[in-house]
N, C-alpha and C positions, 0 to 999 in steps of 0.2 A: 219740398222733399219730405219723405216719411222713413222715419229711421224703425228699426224692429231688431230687438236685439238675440244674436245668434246664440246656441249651442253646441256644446262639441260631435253628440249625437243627431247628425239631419238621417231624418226619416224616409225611404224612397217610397214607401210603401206600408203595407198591413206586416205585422209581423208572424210570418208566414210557418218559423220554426220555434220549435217548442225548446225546452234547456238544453235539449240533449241533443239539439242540434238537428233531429228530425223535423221534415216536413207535418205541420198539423193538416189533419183532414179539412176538407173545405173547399171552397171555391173561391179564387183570391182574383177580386173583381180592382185592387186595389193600385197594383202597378200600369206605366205606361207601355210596359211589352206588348207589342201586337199578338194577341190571343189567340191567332187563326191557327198558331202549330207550324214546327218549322215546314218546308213543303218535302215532298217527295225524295228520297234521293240523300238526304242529310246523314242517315246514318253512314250508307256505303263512303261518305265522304269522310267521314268522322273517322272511320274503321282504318282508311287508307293513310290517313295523317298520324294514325298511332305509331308506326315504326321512327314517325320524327319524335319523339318522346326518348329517345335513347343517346340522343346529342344535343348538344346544345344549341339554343336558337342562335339566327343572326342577331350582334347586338345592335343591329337600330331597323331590322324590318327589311333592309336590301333584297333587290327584288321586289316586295309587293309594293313598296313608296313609288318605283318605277313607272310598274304596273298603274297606280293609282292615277301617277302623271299623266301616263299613254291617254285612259280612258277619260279622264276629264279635262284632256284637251292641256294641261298646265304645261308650265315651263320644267327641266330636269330639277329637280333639290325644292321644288315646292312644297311637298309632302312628309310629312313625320305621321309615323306610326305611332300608336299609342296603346296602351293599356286600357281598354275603354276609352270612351269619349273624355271622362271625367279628367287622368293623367293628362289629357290634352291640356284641360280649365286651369291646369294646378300651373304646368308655363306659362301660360298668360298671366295667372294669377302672381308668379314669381317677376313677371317684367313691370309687372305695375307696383313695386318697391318707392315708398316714397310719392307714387304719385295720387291722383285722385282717379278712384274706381266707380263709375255709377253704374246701378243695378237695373233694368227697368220694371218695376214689380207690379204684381206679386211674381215671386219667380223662386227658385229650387233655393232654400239657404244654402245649399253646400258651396253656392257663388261667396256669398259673403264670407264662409268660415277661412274656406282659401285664400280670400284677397286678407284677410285681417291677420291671417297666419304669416303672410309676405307681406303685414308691417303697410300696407296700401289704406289710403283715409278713402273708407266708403259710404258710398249714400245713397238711396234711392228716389227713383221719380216712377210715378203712378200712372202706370196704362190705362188711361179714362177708358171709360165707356164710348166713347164718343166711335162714328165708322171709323174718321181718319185723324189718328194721333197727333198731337202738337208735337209734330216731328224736330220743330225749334227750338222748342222747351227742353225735351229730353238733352241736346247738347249744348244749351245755351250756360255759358258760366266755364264750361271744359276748355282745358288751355293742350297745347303741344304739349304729348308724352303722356295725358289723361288716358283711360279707358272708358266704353263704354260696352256694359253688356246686353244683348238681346237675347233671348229664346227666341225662336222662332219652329212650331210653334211654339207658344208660352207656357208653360206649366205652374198652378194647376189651372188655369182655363181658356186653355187651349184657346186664344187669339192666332189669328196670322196675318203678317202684314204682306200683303201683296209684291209681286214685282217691282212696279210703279214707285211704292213707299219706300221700298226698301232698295231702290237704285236712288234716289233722293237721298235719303237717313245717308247711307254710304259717301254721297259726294260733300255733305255738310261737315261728314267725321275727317274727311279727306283734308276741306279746307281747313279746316284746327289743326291737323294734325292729329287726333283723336284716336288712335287704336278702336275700331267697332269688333270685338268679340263673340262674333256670330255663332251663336250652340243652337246649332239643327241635329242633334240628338234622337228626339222625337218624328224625324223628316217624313219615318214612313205612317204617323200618323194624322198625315192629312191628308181630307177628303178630297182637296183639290185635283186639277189637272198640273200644277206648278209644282207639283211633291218626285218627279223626279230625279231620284237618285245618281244618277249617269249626270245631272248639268250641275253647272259652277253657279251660284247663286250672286255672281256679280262681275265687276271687272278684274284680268286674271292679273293686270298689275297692279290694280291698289294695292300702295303700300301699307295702308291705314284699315287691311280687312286680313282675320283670321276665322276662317270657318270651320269649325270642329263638327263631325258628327261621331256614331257610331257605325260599327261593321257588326249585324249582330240581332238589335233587339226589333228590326222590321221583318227578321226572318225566324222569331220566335226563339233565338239562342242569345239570349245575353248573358248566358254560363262563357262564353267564347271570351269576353274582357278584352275586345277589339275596336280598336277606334283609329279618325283618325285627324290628324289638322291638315288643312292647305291654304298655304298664302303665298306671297309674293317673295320669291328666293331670299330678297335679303331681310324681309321680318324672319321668315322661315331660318334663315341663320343666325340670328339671333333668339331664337326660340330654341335651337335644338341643342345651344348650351346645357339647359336643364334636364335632356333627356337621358334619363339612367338606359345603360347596356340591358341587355338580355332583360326587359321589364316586361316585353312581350315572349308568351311562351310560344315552342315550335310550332305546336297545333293549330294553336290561330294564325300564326304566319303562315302555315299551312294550308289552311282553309278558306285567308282573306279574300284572294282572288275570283275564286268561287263564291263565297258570299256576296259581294260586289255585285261580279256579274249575273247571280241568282235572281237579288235582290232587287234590280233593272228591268229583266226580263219578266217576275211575276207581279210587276208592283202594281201594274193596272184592276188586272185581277182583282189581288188581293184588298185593294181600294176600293171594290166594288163590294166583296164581301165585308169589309169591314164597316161600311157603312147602312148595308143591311142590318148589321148587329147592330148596330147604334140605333135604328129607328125601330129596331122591334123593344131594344130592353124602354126607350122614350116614350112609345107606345104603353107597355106594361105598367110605367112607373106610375099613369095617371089612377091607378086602382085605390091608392091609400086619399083619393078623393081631393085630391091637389095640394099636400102636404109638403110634398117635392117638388120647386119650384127649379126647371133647370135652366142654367146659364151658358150662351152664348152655343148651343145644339149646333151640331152638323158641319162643322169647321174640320176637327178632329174626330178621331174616332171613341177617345174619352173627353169627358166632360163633368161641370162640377153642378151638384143641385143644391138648392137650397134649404134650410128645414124651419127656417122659419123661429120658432121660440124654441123649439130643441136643441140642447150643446151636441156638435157632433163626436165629441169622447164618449160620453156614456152610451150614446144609441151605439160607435162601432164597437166598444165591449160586448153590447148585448148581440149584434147581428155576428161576434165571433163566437159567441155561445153556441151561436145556431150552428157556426161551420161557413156563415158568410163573411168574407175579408175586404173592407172598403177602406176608400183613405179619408184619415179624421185633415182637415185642413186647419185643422188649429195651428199647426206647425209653421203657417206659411203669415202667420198674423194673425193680431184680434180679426180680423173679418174674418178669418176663415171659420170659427170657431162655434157657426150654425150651418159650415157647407162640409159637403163631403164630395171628392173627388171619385167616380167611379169609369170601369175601363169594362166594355162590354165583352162578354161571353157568346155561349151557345143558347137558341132561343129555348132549351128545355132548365138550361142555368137561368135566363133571366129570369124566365117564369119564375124559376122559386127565391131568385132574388127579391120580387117584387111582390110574393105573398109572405118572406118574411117581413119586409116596411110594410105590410099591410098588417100583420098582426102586431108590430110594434107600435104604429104609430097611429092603428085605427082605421078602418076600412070607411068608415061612415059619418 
């Protein structure tokens, strides 16, 4: 196991606003939001959902939780609404009180600050490199009423465990007892065929599986603070003790169903453009003469590179001089602390992404 100790402050990204609360000019290569821009049609949606702004939302999401059921197939009372994906993490985080939480890292601190917030003894075990993970390892030692959590994908480098793996990992969590914590968050960045959004990522009665995503940040709007959980009616009933009333505002209740169904019907597409971004900024990067060494390509649509003897704090100071915003991965551990996480643009954005690491770090 490898411990890393948290902060109150987890980072999700470049710090994009300046004191005053405005956006700083720039190009913010740094977040996991899919960068393609929401599609077509979002504002006229946004404009129609304003009248719900003058009453108060449902307190727990009635109606879209329904909806949710319908389309992925779930049993009634599977589904909680949330406030972002994250709102989701903080109930899992509050059921595993007293128990043992393992992390599979490297992975988002804000897993840790939560479980440690809910009083939960946490640990982590290390996503080797290897193709296919000691899927045994990761739950071996966990008793009935332990957690375990996943990304899937992984942040920051974007690993994905396959089907195969991850119908296995599920049946091992199953036999313990294990709560498996599934945060598919990031769902709509992967380049796979297996990244749709419409399917249930396992069996719809384990009781030993909670799958969290977002509603939101695969269609470029993570301003919405839409998420949601689904699991098995009576984990799900035990989960939705913690959920505060009206946490979600009308608008995104408003919007959920639509984003959903949006987000299903453009994902192929959008999968296809995003992976073009990925291999033109992968292309560009070799300019600074192999300085940037990048890790685990073409999974996700972002990815983290390497810099070799450079710390990545002081280089993303300097590329936010420029007006470029990257993510320093110091935050996620000493290892990260020569990578940087990047989330690809527009191929006239990468270009000048990749001539500022060229004049920073030497073209030659």
């Amino acid at each position: 196991m490898r411990a890393r100790a948290s902060g109150r402050d987890v980072p999700h990204g470049a710090d994009v606003y300046d004191a005053g609360g405005s956006p700083r000019p720039g190009f913010d290569f740094s977040s996991t939001v899919v960068t393609l821009g929401p599609p077509r049609g979002w504002e006229r949606r946004a404009a129609a959902a304003l009248q719900s702004l003058t009453r108060y939302p449902q307190p727990h999401g009635r109606g879209l939780d329904a909806f949710l059921e319908r389309s992925l197939g779930l049993a009634p009372a599977s589904v909680l609404v949330a406030n972002g994906a994250s709102e989701a993490l903080e109930w899992c985080a509050r059921l595993a009180r007293g128990r043992r939480a393992r992390l599979v890292a490297p992975c988002f601190g804000e897993y840790r600050a939560k479980l440690e917030r809910a009083d939960a003894a946490v640990e982590e075990v290390w996503w080797e490199d290897a193709a296919v993970p000691d899927l045994d390892a990761w739950v071996r030692g966990l008793a009935r009423g332990d957690q375990l959590w996943l990304a899937n994908p992984s942040n920051p480098l974007g690993r994905v465990l396959p089907p195969p793996a991850l119908d296995r990992l599920q049946a091992l969590c199953a036999g313990r007892g294990v709560l498996l914590v599934l945060d598919e968050a990031l769902l709509a960045q992967r380049l796979d065929k297996d990244s749709d959004p419409a399917r249930y990522p396992g069996s719809k009665d384990n009781p030993c599986l909670a799958v969290v995503r977002s509603l939101g940040k695969g269609l470029g709007l993570p301003g919405l603070r839409l998420g949601y959980l689904a699991a098995a009616p009576a984990l799900a009933a035990r989960l939705r003790r913690f959920q505060d009333p009206w946490s979600v505002n009308a608008m995104a209740q408003h919007m959920g169903a639509w984003a959903f169904t949006e987000e299903a019907r453009v994902a192929r597409g959008r999968r296809l453009l995003l992976a073009r971004r990925t291999r033109d900024l992968l292309a560009r990067l070799a300019i600074p003469a192999g300085r940037l060494r990048p890790e685990h390509p073409g999974r996700t649509g972002y990815f983290c590179v390497h810099l070799g003897a450079p710390l990545a704090g002081p280089l993303t100071a300097r590329l936010a001089e420029r007006g470029f915003f990257v993510r320093d991965c110091s935050s996620y551990g000493g290892w990260g602390r020569s990578r940087l996480r990047l989330n690809p643009r527009g191929s006239a954005e990468n270009r000048a992404l990749a001539g500022a690491f060229a004049a920073e770090l030497g073209a030659g």
